[in-house]
C-alpha positions as CSV (number, residue, x, y, z in Angstrom):
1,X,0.0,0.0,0.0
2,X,1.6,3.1,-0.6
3,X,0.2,6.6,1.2
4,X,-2.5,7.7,-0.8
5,X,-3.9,4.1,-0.4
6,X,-3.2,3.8,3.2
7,X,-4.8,7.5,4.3
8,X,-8.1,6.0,2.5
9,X,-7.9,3.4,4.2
10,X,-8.2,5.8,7.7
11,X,-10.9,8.2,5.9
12,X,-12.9,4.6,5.6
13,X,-12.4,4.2,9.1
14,X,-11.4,0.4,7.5
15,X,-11.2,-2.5,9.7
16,X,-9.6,-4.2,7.6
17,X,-6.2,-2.6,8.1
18,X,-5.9,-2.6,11.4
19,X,-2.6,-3.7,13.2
20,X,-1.3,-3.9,9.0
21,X,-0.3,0.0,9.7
22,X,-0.4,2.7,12.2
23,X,-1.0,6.6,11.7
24,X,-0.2,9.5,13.5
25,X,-1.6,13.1,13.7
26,X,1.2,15.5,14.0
27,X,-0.7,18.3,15.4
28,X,-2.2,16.4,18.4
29,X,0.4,14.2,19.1
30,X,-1.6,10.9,18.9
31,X,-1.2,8.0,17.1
32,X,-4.5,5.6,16.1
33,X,-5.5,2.4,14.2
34,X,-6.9,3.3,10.5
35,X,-10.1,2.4,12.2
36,X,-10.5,4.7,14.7
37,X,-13.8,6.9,14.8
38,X,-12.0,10.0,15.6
39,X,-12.3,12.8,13.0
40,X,-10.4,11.8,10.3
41,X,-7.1,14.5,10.2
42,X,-6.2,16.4,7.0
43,X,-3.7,14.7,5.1
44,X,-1.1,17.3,5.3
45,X,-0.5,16.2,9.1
46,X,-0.9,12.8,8.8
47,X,2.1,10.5,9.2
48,X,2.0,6.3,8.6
49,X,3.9,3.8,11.0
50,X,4.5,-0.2,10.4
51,X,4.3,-0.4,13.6
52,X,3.2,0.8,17.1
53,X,6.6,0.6,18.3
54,X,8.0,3.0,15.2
55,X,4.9,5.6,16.3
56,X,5.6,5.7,20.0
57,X,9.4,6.3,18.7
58,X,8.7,9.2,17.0
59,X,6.9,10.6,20.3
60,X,3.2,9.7,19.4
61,X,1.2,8.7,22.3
62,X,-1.6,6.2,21.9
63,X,-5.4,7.5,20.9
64,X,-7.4,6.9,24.1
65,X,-10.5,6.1,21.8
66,X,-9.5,3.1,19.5
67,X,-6.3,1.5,22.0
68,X,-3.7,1.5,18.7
69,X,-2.0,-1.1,21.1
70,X,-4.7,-4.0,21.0
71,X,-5.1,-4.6,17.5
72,X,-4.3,-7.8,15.6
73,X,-0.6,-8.3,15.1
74,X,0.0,-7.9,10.9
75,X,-0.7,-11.6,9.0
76,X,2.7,-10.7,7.4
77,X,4.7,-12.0,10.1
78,X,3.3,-15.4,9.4
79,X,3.6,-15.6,5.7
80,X,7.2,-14.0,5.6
81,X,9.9,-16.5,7.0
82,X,13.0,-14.4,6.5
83,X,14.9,-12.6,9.6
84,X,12.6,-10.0,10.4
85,X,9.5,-12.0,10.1
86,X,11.0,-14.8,12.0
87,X,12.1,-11.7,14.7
88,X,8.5,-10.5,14.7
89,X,7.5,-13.6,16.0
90,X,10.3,-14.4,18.6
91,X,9.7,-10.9,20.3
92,X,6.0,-11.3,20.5
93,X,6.8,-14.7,22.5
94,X,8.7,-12.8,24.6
95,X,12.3,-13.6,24.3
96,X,13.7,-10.7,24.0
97,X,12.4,-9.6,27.8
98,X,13.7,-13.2,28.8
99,X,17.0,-13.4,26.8
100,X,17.7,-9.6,25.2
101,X,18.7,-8.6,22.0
102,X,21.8,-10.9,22.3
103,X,19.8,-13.6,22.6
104,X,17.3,-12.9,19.9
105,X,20.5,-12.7,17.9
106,X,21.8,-16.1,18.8
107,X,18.5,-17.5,17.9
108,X,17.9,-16.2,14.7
109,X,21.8,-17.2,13.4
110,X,22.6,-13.5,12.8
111,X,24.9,-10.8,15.1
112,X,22.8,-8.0,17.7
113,X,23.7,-5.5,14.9
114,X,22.5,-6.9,12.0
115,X,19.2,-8.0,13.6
116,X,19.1,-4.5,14.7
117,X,20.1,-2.6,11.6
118,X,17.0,-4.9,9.5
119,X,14.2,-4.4,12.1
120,X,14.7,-0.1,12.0
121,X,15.0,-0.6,8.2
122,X,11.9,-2.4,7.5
123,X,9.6,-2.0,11.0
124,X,11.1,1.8,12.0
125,X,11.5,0.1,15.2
126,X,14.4,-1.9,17.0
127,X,13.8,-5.3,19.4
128,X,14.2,-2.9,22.6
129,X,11.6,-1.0,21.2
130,X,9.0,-3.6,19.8
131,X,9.7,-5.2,23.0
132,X,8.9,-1.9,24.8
133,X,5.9,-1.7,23.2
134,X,4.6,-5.1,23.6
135,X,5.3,-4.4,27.3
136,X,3.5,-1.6,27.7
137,X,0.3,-3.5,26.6
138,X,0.8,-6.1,28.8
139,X,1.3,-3.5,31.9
140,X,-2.2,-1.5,30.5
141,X,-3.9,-5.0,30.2
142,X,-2.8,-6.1,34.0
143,X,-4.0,-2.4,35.1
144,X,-6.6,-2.5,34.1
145,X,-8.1,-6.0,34.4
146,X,-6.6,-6.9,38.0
147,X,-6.0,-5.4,41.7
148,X,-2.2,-6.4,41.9
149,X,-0.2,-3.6,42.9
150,X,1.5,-1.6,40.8
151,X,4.8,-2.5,41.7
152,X,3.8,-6.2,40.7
153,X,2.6,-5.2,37.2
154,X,6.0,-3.6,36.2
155,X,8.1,-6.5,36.9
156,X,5.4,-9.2,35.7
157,X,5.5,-7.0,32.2
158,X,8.9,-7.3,32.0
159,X,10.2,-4.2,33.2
160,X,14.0,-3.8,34.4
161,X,12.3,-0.8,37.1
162,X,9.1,0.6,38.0
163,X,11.1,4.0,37.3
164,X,11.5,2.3,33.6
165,X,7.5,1.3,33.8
166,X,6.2,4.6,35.1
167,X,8.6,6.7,32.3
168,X,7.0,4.5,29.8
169,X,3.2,4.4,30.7
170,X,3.2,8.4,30.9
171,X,5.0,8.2,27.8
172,X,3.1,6.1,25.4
173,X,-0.6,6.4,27.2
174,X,0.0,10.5,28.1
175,X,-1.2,9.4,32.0
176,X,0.4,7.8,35.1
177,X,-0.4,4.3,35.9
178,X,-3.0,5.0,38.3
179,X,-4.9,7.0,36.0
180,X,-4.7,4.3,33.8
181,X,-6.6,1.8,36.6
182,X,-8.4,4.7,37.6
183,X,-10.5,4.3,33.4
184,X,-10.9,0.8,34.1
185,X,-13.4,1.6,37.2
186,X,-13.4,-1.2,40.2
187,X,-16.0,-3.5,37.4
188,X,-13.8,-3.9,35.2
189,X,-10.5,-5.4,37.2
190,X,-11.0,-9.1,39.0
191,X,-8.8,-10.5,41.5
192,X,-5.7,-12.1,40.0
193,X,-7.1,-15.5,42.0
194,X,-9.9,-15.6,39.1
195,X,-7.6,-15.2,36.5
196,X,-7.3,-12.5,33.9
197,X,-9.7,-11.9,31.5
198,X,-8.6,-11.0,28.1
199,X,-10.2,-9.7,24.4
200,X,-8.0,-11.7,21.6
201,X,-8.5,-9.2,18.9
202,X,-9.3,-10.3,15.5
203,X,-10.0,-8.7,12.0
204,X,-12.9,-9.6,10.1
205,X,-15.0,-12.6,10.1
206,X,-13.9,-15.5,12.2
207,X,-15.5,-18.7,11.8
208,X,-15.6,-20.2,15.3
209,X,-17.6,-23.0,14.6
210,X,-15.1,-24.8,12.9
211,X,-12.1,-23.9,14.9
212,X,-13.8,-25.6,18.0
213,X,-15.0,-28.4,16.3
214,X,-11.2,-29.1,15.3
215,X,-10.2,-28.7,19.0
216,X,-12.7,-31.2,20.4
217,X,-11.7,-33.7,18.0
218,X,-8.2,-33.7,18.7
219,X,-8.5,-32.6,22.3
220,X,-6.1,-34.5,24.6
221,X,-7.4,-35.4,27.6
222,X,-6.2,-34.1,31.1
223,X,-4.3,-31.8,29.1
224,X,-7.3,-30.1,27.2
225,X,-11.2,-30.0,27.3
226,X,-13.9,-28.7,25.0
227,X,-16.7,-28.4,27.6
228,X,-20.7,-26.9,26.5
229,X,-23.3,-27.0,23.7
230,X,-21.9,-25.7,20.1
231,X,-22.3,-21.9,19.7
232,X,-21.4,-20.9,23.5
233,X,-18.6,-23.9,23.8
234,X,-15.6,-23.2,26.1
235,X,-11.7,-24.2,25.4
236,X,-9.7,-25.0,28.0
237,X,-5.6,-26.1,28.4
238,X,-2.8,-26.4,30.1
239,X,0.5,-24.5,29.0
240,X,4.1,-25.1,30.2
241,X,5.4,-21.5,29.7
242,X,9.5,-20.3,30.7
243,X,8.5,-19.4,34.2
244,X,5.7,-21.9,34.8
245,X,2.5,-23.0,33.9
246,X,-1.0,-21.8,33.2
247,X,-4.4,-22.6,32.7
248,X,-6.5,-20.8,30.0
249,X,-10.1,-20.7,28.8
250,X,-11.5,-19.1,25.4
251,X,-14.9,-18.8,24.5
252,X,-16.5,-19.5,21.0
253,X,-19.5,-17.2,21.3
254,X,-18.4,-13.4,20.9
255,X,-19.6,-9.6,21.2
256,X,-17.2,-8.6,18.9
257,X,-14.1,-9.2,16.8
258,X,-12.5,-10.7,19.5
259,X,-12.4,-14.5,21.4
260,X,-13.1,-13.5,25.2
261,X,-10.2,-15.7,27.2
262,X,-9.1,-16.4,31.0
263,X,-5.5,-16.9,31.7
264,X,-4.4,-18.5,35.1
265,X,-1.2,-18.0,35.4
266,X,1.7,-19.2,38.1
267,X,3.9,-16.7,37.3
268,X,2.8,-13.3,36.0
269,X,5.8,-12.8,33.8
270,X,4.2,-15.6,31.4
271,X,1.2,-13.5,30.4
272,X,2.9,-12.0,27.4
273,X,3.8,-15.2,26.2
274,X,0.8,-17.3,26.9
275,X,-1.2,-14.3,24.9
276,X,0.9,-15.1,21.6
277,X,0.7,-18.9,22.0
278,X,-3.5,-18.5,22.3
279,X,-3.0,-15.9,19.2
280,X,-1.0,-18.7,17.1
281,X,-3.4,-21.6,18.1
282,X,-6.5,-19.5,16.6
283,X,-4.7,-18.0,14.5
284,X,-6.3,-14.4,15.2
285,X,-3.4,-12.7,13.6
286,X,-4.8,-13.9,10.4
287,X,-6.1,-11.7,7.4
288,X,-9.1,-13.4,6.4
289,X,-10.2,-11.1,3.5
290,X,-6.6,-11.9,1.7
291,X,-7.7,-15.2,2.3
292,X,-11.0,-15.7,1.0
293,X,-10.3,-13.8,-2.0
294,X,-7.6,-15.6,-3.1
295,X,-9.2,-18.9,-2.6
296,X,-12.7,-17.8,-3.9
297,X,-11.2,-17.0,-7.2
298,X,-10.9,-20.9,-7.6
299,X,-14.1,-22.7,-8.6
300,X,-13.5,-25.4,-7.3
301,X,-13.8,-23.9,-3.4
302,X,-15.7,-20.9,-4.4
303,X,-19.1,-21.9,-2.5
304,X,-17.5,-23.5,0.4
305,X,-15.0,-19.9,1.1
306,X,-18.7,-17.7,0.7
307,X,-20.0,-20.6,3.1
308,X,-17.5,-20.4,5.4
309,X,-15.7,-16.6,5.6
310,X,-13.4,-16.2,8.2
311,X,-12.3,-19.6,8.2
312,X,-9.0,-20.3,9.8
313,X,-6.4,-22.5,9.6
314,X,-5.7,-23.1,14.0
315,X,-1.8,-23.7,14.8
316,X,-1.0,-24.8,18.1
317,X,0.2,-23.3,22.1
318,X,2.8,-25.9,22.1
319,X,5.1,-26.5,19.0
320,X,6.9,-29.3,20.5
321,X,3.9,-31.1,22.1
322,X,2.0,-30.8,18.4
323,X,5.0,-32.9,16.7
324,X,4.5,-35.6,19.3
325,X,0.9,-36.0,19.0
326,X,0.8,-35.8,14.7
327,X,3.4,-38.9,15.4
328,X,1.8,-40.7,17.7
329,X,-2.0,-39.6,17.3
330,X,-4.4,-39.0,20.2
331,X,-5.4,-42.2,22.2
332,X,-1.0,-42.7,23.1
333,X,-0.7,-38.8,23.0
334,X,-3.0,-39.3,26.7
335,X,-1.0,-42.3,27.8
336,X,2.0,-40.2,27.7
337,X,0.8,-37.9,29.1
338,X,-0.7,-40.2,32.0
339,X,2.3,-41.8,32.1
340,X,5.0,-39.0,32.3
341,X,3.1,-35.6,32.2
342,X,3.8,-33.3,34.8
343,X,0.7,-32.8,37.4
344,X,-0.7,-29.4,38.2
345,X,-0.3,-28.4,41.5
346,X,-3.9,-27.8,41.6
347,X,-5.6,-29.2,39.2
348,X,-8.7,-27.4,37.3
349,X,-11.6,-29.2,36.4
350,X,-10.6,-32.2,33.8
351,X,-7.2,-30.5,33.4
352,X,-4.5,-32.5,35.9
353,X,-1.3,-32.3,34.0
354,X,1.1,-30.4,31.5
355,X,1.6,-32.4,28.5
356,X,5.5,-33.9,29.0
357,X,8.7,-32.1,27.8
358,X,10.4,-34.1,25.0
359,X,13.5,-34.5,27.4
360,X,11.1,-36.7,29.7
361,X,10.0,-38.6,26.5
362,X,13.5,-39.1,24.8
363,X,15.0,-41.4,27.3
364,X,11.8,-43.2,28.3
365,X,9.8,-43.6,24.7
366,X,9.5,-47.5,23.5
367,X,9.2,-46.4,20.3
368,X,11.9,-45.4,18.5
369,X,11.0,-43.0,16.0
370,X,9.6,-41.0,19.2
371,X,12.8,-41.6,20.8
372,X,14.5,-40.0,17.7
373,X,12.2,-36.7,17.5
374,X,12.1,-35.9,21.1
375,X,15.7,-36.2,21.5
376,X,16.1,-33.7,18.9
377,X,13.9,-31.9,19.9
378,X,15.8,-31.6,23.9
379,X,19.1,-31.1,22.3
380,X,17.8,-28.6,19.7
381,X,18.6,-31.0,16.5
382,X,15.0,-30.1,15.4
383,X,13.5,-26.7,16.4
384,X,10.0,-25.4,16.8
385,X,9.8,-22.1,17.7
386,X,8.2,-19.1,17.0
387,X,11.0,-17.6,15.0
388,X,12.6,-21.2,13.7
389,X,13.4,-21.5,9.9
390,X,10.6,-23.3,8.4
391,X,12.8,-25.2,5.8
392,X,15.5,-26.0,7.9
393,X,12.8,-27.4,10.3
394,X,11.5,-29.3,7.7
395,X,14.7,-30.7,6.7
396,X,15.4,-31.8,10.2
397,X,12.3,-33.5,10.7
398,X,12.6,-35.8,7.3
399,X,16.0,-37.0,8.3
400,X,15.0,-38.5,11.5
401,X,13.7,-41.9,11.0
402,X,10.4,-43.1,10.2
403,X,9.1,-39.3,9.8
404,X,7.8,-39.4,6.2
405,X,6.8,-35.8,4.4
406,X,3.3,-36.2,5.1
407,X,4.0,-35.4,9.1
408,X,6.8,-33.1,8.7
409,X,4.3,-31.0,5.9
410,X,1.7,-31.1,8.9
411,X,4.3,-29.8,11.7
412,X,5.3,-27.0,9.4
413,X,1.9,-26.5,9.1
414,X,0.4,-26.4,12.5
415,X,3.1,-26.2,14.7
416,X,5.7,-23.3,13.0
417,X,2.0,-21.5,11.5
418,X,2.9,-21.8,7.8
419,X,0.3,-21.0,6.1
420,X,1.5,-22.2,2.6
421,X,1.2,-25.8,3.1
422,X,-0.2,-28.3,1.5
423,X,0.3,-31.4,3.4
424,X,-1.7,-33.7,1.4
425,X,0.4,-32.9,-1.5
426,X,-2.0,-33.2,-3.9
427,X,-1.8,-30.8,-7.6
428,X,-3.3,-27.9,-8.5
429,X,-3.0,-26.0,-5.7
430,X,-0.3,-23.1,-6.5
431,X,-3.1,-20.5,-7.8
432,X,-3.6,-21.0,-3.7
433,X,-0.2,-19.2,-2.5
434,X,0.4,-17.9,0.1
435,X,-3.3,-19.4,1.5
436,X,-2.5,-23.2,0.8
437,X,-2.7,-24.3,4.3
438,X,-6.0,-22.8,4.2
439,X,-7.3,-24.3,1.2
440,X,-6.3,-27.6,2.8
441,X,-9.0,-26.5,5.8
442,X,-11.3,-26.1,3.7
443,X,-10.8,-29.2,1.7
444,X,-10.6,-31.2,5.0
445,X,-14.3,-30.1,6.2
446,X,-15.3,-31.1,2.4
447,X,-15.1,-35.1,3.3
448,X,-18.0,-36.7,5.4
């Protein structure tokens, strides 16, 4: 998009775009999503950001009206697979806050400088300051959703010092942290006890239906439950996250274009992270209208896309635990994790355990083709994370033994959130690209 298109986009007040780009009103100071109901500004003072990160660099604050913060992350960060785009996706899991920029580095197979020097060329925005950014949502979330104290919230959002938290909140939201709580009103935070409640934004349609009809079917028990009557049905896992582990629930019925969610967490420093693993799994980042007209150009899915909009193509919380259950299927996925799971501490409902590490698997799998992926996966011979290289993944995963392309096209698929697979191989599918891996849905909920 260049400029002209972009500021139409805003005069639209288009959904469609937000979280794809950012603007800013020079003479107020603010920054917004193209959405936002505000009077639209004259062009002459309107300037366009990637990101949130790149606006609250320049010294834009965020518009208190349409929260430029809480919007979808772009769908480009899932189709693109070079640095940046794998970058995008390691930051937003949070490992920059957990490792720093030396560690993003590390990951990613390139120096601090060069990862640097990309990110402000493409995004306007370095990993301190994405990161920055994605902290300072998680701080305005906790503020305004729970009672913890204040002191709490800057650390649990990944703040070195409250000095650092409070320079930041008055920066980006133009109020102190209080003030902040203070909008919220006493109804809208809960005790952190109950959990805390959470809007997963999304653009356009969303086809629920089918996303939780996929997640009962493959549920896990003691690990996972679909619980309720389709329409109002309620999802509900355990994560293993860096600093512990957590219990979430998201609903299918919705107000608005978001999933409603509850996040029990051990350790509040996970909440950023247990956010983007709920984002990958239902794939809210997703742009739907790119989607369905690329797919609906094909005749022979053109009904089923206008039956279905919004349909999405669900990726997983748990990269690693997805690989061992498309090996093994479901009935010995819950014998494992019966048999070597860790158990909650307190247990929730039909959810006892967190599904087992593959270092507890490696040494004590009979099977050996088990044996062989979750020792790679310990040791790091085969990688799964949010900002892993999809081929080289791939790669890995064919030359361990007794993994044939057919899984390896599915862990690509599900687990590292490719969304230009095809794992059924089968031909005519290129006029698909980038959307294969949603062609495939759809072609999945064509056979009785």
């Amino acid at each position: 998009m260049d400029e002209t298109t972009r500021y139409e986009a805003v005069s639209s007040r288009d959904a469609r775009f937000d979280g794809e780009f950012f603007f800013a009103v020079e003479t107020t100071g603010i920054y917004c999503r193209p959405s936002c109901p505000a009077v639209t500004p004259k062009r002459k003072n309107v300037r366009f950001f990637p990101t949130a990160a790149a606006a609250q660099g320049h010294g834009f604050r965020a518009c208190r009206r349409c929260r430029p913060d809480a919007v979808p992350g772009s769908a480009e960060w899932n189709v693109r697979a070079d640095v940046v785009g794998r970058a995008v996706r390691l930051i937003g899991d949070g490992v920059v806050d957990r490792e720093g920029v030396p560690g993003l580095a590390h990951r990613l197979g390139y120096s601090a400088r060069q990862v640097q020097r990309q990110l402000n060329a493409e995004l306007g925005a370095g990993p301190v300051a994405l990161a920055r950014a994605q902290r300072a949502h998680t701080a305005r979330v906790l503020l305004q959703t729970t009672g913890l104290p204040v002191t709490e919230i800057a650390f649990a959002s990944g703040f070195a010092s409250v000095r650092q938290f409070n320079d930041t909140i008055r920066r980006i939201y133009a109020r102190t942290p209080s003030a902040l709580r203070a909008e919220a009103g006493a109804a809208g935070r809960s005790a952190h006890t109950t959990g805390i409640p959470l809007r997963l934004a999304h653009r356009g349609p969303y086809a629920a239906r089918e996303t939780f009809d996929l997640l009962a079917d493959e549920a896990v028990g003691r690990v996972e439950e679909v619980v309720g009557k389709p329409g109002a049905r309620t999802y509900r896992r355990t994560l293993r996250l860096p600093y512990g582990t957590a219990v979430v629930a998201v609903d299918e019925r919705s107000a608005g274009p978001w999933l409603d969610a509850r996040i029990h967490l051990t350790d509040l420093r996970d909440l950023t992270t247990a956010v983007q693993r709920l984002r990958r799994l239902f794939d809210l980042d997703a742009d739907p209208y790119a989607v369905d007209e690329r797919l609906g150009a094909d005749p022979r899915l053109a009904a089923h896309v206008a039956a279905r909009p919004g349909l999405r193509s669900p990726g997983t919380a748990d990269p690693e635990e997805f690989a061992v259950r498309a090996l093994v299927g479901a009935a010995e996925a819950e014998r494992l994790v019966e048999a070597y799971g860790k158990v909650l501490d307190v247990p929730s409902g039909g959810l006892t355990h967190v599904f087992p590490e593959p270092g507890a698997l490696a040494g004590a799998a009979e099977d050996p083709t088990l044996r062989a992926l979750t020792a790679a996966l310990a040791d790091g011979g085969v990688r799964l994370d949010a900002g892993a290289d999809r081929d080289e993944a791939e790669r890995a995963l064919l030359r361990l033994p007794g993994i044939g392309p057919g899984t390896a096209a599915l862990i690509r698929m599900r687990a590292l959130g490719d969304p230009d697979v095809n794992p059924g191989g089968g031909p005519g599918t290129e006029g698909w690209r980038p959307w294969r891996s949603y062609g495939a849905r759809h072609l999945e909920l064509l056979v009785p």
